[in-house]
Backbone as numpy.savetxt, mean C-alpha at the origin, in Angstrom:
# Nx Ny Nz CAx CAy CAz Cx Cy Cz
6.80 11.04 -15.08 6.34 12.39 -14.84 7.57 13.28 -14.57
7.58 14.32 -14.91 8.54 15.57 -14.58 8.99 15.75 -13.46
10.45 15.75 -13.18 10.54 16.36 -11.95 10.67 15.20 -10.67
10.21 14.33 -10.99 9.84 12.70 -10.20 11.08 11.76 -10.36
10.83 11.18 -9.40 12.05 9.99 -9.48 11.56 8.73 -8.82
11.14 8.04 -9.40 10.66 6.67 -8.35 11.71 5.68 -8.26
12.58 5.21 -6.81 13.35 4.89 -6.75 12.71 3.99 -5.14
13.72 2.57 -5.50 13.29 1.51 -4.56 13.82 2.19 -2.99
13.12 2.11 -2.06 13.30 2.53 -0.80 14.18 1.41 -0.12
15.37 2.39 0.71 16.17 1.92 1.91 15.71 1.88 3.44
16.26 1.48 3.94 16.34 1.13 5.41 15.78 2.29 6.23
17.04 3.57 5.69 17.14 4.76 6.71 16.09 5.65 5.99
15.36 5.21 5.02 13.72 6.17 4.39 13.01 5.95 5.39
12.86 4.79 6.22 11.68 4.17 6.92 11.19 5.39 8.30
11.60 6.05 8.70 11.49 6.91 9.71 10.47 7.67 8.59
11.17 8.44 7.85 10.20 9.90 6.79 9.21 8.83 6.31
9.45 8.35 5.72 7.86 7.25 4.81 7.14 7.08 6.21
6.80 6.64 7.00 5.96 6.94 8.12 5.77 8.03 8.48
6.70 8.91 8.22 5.86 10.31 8.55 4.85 10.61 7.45
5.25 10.28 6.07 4.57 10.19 4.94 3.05 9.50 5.35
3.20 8.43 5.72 2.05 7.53 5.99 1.12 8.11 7.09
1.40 9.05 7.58 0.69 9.33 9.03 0.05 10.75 8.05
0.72 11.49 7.35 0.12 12.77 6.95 -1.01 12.42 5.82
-0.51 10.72 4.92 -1.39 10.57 3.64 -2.97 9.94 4.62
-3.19 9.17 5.75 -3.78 9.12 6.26 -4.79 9.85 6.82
-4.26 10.79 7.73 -4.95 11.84 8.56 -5.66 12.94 7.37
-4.42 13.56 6.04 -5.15 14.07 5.30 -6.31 13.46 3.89
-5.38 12.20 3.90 -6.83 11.77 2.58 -7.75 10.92 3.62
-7.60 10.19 4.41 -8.52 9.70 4.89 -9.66 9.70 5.41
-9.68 11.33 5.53 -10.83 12.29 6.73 -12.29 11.96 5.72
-12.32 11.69 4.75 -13.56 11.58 3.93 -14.41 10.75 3.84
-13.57 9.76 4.62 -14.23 8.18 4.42 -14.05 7.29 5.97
-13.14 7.89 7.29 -13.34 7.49 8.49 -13.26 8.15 9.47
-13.50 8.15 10.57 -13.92 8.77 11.50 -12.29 9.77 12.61
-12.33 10.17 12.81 -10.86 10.63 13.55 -10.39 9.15 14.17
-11.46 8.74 15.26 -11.20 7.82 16.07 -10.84 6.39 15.45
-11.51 6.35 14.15 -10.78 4.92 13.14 -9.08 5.08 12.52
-9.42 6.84 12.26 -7.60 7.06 11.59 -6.92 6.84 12.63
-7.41 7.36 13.97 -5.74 7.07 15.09 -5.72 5.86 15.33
-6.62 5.16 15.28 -6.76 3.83 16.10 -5.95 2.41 14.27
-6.00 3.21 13.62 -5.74 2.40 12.25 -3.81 2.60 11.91
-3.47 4.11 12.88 -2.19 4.31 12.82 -1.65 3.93 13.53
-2.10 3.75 14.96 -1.66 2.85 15.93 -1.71 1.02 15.47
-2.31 0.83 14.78 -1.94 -0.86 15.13 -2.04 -1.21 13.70
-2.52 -0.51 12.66 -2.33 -1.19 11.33 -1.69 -0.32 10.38
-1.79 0.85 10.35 -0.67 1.08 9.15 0.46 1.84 9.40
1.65 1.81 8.67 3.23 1.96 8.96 3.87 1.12 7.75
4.71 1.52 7.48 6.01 0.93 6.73 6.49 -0.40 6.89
5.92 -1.77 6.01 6.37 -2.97 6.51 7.84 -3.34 5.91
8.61 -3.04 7.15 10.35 -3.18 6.36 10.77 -4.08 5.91
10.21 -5.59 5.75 10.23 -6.76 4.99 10.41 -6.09 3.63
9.12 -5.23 3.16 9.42 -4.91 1.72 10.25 -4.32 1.38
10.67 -3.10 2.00 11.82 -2.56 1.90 13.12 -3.49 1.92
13.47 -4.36 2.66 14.58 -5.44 2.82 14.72 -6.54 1.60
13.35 -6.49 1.08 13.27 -7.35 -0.30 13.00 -6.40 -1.27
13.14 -5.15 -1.45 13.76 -4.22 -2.55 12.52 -4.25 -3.30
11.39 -4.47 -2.98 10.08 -4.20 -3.32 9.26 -3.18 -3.45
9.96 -1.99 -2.13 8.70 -1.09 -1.84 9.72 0.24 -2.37
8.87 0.83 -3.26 8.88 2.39 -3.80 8.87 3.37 -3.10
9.67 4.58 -3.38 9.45 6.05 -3.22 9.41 6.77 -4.38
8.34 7.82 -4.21 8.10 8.41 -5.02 8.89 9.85 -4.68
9.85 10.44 -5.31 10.91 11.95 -4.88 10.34 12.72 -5.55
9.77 14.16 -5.21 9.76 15.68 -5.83 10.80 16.38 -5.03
12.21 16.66 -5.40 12.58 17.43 -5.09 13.93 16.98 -3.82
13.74 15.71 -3.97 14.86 14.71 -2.88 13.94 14.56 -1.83
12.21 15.03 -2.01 11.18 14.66 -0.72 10.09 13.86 -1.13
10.11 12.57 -0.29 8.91 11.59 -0.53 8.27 12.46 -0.63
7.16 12.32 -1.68 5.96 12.41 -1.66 5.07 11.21 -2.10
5.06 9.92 -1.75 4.63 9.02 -2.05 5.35 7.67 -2.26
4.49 6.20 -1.82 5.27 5.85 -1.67 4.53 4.12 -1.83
5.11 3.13 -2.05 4.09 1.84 -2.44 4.60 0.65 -2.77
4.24 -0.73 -2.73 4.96 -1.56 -2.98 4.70 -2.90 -3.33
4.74 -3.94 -3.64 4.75 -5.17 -4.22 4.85 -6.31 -3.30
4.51 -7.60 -2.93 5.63 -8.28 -2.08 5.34 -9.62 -2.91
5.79 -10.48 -2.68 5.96 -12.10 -3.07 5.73 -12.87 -1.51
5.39 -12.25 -0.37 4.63 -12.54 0.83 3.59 -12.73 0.91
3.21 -13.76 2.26 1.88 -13.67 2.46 0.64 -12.69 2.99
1.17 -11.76 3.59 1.23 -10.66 4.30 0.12 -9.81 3.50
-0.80 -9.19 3.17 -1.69 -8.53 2.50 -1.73 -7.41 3.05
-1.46 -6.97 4.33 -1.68 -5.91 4.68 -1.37 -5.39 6.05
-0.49 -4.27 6.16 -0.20 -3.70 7.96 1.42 -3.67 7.84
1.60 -2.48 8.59 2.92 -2.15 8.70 3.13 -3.29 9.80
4.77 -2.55 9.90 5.83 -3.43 10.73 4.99 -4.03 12.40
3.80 -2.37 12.98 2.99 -2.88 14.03 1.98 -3.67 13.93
1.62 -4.57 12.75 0.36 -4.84 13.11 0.76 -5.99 12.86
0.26 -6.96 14.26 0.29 -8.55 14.40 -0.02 -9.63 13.63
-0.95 -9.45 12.58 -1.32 -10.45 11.59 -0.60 -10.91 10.38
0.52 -11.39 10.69 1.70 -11.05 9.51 2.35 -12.40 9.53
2.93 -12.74 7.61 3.28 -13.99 7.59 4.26 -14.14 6.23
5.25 -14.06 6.64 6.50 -14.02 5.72 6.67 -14.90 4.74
5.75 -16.28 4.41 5.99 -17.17 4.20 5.86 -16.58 2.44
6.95 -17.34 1.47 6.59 -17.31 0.02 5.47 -17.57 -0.40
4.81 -16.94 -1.37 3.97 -17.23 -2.42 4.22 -17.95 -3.66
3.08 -18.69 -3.93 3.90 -19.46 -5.45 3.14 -18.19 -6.39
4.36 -17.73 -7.66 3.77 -17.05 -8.52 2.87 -18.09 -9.22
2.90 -18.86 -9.64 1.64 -19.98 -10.75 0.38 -20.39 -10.21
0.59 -20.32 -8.50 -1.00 -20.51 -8.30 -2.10 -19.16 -7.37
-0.60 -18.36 -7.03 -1.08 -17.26 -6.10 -0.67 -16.14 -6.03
-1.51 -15.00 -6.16 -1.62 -13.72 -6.36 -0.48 -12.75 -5.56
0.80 -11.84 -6.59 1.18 -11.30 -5.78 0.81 -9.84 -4.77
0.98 -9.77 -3.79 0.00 -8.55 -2.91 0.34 -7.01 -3.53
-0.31 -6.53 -3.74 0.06 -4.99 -3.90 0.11 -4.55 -2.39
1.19 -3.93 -2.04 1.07 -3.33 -0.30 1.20 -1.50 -0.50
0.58 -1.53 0.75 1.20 -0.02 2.10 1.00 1.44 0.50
0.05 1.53 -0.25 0.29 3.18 -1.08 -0.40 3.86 -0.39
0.71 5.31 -0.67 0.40 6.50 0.33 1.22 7.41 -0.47
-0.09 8.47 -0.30 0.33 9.65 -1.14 0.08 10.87 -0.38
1.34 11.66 -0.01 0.87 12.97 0.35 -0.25 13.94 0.15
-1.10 14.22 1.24 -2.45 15.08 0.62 -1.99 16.31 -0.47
-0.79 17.01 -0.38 -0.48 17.75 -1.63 0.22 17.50 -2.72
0.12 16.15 -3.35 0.46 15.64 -4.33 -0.42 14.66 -4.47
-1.91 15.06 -3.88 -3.23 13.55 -4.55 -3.37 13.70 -5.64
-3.79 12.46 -5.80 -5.15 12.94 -7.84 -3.97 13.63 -8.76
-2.44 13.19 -8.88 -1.34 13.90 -9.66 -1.20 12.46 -10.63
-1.62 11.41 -10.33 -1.07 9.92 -10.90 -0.33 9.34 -10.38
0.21 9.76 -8.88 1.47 9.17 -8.37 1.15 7.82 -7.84
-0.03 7.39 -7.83 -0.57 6.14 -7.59 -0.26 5.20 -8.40
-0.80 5.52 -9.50 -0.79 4.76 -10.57 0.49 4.78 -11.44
1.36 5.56 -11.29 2.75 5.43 -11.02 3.05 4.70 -10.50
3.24 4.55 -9.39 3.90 3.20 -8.36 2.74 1.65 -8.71
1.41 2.26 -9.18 1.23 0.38 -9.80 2.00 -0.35 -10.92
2.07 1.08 -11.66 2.44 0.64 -13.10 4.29 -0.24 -12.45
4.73 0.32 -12.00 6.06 -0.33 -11.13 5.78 -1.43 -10.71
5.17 -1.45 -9.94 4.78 -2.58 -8.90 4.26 -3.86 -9.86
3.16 -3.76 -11.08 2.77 -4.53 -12.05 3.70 -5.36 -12.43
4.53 -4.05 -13.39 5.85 -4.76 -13.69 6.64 -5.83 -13.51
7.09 -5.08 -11.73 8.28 -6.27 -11.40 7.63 -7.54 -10.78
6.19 -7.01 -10.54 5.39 -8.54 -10.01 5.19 -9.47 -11.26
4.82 -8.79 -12.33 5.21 -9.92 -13.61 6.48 -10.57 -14.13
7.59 -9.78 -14.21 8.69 -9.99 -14.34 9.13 -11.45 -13.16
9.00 -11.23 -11.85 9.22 -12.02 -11.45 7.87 -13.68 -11.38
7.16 -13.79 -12.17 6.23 -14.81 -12.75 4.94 -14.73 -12.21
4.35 -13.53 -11.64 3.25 -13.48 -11.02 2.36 -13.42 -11.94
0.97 -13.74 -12.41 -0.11 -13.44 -13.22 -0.91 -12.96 -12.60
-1.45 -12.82 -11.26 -2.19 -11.74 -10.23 -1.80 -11.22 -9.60
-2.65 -10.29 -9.35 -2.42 -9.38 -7.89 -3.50 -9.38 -7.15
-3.23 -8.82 -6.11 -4.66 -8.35 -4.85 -3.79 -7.69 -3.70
-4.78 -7.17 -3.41 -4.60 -6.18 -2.16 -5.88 -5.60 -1.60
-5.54 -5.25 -0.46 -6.79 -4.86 0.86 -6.50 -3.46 0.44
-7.73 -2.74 0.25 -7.75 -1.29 -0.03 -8.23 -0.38 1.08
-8.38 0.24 1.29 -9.31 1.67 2.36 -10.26 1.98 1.36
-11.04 2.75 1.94 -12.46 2.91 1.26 -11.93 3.98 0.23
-10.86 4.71 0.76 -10.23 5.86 0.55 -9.05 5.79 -1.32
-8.78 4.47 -1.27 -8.20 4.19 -1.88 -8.73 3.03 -3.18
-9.98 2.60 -3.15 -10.62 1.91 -3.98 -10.91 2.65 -5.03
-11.26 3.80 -5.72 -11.48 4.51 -6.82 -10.40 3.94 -7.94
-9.06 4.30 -6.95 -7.65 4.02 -7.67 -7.58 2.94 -8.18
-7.81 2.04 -7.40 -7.99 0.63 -7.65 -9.19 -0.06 -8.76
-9.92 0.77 -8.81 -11.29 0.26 -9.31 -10.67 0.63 -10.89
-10.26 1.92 -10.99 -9.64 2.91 -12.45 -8.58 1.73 -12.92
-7.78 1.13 -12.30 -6.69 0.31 -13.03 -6.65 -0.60 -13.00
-8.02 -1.33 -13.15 -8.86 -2.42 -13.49 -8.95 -4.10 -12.47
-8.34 -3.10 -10.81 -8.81 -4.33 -10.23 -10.22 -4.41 -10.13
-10.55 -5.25 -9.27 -12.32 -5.55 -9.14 -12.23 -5.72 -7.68
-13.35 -5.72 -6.76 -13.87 -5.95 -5.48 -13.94 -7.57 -5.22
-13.78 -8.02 -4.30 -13.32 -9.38 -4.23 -14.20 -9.61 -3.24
-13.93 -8.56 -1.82 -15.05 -8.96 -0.38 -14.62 -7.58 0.14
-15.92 -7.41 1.18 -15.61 -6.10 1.98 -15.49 -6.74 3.42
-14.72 -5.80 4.20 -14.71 -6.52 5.82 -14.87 -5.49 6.66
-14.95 -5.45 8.04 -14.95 -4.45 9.25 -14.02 -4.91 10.20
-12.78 -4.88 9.75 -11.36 -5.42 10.36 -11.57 -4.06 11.85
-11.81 -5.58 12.93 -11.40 -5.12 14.40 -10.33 -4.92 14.90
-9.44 -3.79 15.05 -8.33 -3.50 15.29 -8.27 -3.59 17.16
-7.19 -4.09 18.04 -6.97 -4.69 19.22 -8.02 -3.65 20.51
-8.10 -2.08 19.98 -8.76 -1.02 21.11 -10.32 -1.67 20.72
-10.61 -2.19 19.43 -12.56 -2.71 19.91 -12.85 -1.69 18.31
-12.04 -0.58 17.71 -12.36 0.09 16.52 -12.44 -1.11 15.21
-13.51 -0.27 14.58 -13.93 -1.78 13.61 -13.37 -0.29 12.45
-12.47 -1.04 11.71 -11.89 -0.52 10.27 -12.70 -1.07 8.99
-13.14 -0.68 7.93 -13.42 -1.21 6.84 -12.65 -1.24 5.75
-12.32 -2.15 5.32 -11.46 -2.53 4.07 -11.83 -3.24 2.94
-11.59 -3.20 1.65 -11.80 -3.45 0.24 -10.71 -4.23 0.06
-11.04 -5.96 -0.29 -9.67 -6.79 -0.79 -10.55 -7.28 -2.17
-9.30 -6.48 -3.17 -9.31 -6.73 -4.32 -8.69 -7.10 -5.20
-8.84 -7.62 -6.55 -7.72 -8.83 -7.18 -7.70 -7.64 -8.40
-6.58 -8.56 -9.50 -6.49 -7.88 -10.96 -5.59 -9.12 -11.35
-6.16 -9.74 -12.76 -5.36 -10.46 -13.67 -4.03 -9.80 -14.48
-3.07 -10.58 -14.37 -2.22 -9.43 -15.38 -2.18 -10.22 -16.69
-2.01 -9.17 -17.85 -2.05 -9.85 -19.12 -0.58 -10.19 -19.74
């Protein structure tokens, strides 16, 4: 796209991409959870997991030298939650028997519905094939399943992930074959 630069994210992005993540939240999210699910979902599950960033996995999307978006790949076990959230597991994946994760996309509310999503899959596809993966999956937001549904993953299971304050989150974990 014009004007765009998708380029693998550093260390010292991780401060702004969370600010990124807190604005793609609060503003796309309002449609599909409650105030009290978005704060309680920014507090303990989503944020910037710097593993990906450290394994040269996770994307920024630039208009202008300013994230506006941002997404990533891993070869971890990890499916889902920034750097705060406790359920996390570094351990390798085998590409031949197990799916690599799509992680953490977030798109500024004034750059939604532009393709910048599907931008950073088409990336993310890529280097997850390149490096021998034949699947993917990832835990979606209710917010973020359309995207997912359009670039031909499928619904796998739905959950009501209890986050540590007693707030029950709902999430979409979904797969895609690659060809």
């Amino acid at each position: 796209m014009e004007g765009l630069e998708v380029r693998k994210a550093i260390p010292e992005d991780i401060a702004v991409l969370n600010e990124l993540v807190r604005e793609s939240v609060l503003g796309l999210g309002a449609a599909d959870y409650s105030s009290e699910q978005l704060a309680s979902a920014l507090r303990y599950l989503f944020g910037i997991d710097s593993r990906l960033v450290e394994d040269g996995t996770y994307y920024v999307v630039e208009a202008e030298k300013r994230p506006v978006a941002s997404g990533g790949w891993s070869r971890r076990r990890t499916l889902f939650g920034g750097d705060q959230y406790a359920a996390r597991a570094d351990d390798l994946l085998d590409p031949q028997t197990e799916p690599a994760r799509i992680r953490a996309f977030f798109v500024h509310p004034d750059w939604a519905r532009r393709g910048l999503g599907r931008l950073l899959l088409l990336e993310c596809e890529g280097a997850a094939s390149r490096s021998g993966f034949r699947r993917l999956e990832l835990m979606a937001t209710l917010t973020g399943v359309p995207l997912y549904e359009r670039t031909g993953f499928r619904i796998v299971t739905t959950l009501d992930l209890e986050l540590p304050d007693g707030v029950r989150f709902p999430l979409t974990r979904m797969g895609k074959e690659l060809v």
